[in-house]
C-alpha positions as CSV (number, residue, x, y, z in Angstrom):
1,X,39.5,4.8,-27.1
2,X,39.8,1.2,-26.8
3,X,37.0,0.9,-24.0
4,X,34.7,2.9,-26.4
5,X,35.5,-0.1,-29.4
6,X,35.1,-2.7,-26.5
7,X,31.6,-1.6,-25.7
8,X,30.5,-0.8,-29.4
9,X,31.7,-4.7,-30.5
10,X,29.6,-5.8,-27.3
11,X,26.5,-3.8,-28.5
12,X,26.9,-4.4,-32.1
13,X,26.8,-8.4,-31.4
14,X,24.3,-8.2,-28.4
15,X,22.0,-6.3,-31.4
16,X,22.6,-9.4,-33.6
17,X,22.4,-11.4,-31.5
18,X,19.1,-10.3,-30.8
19,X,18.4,-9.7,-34.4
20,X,19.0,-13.6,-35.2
21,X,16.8,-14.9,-32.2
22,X,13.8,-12.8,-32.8
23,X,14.1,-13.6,-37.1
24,X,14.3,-17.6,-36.0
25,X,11.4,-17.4,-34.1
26,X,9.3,-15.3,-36.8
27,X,10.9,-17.0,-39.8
28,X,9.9,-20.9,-38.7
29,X,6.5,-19.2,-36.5
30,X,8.1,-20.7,-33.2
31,X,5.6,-18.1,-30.9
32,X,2.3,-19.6,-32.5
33,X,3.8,-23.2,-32.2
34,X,4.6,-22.8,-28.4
35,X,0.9,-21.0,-28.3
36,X,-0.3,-24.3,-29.8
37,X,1.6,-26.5,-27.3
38,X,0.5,-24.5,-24.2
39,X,-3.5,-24.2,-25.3
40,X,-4.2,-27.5,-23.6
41,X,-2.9,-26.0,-20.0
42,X,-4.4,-22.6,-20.7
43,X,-7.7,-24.5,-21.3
44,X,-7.9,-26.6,-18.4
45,X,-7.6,-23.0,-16.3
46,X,-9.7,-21.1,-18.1
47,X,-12.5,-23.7,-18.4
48,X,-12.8,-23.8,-14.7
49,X,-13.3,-20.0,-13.9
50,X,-16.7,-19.3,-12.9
51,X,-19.0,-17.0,-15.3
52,X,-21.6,-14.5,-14.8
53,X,-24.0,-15.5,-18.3
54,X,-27.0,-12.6,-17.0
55,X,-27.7,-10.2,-19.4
């Protein structure tokens, strides 16, 4: 009984753990921020890829 307790107190504070990671990052918009700071990388790649512009 005691290793069933163990495991659900593991789960119960991986789940809030979880819970208060993914409610930081929505709550002060932390995925559109590191978007933001990777655009100028993501740019300089995608800028160089050759393109097909037949129609």
């Amino acid at each position: 009984m005691s290793k069933l307790c163990t495991v659900v107190k593991k789960l119960s504070l991986a789940g809030t753990a979880f819970f208060v990671v993914t409610f930081a990052a929505y709550y002060f918009n932390l995925d559109m921020k590191l978007t933001a700071a990777m655009e100028p990388v993501l740019n300089y790649f995608y800028d160089r890829v050759d393109r097909d512009q037949h129609l």
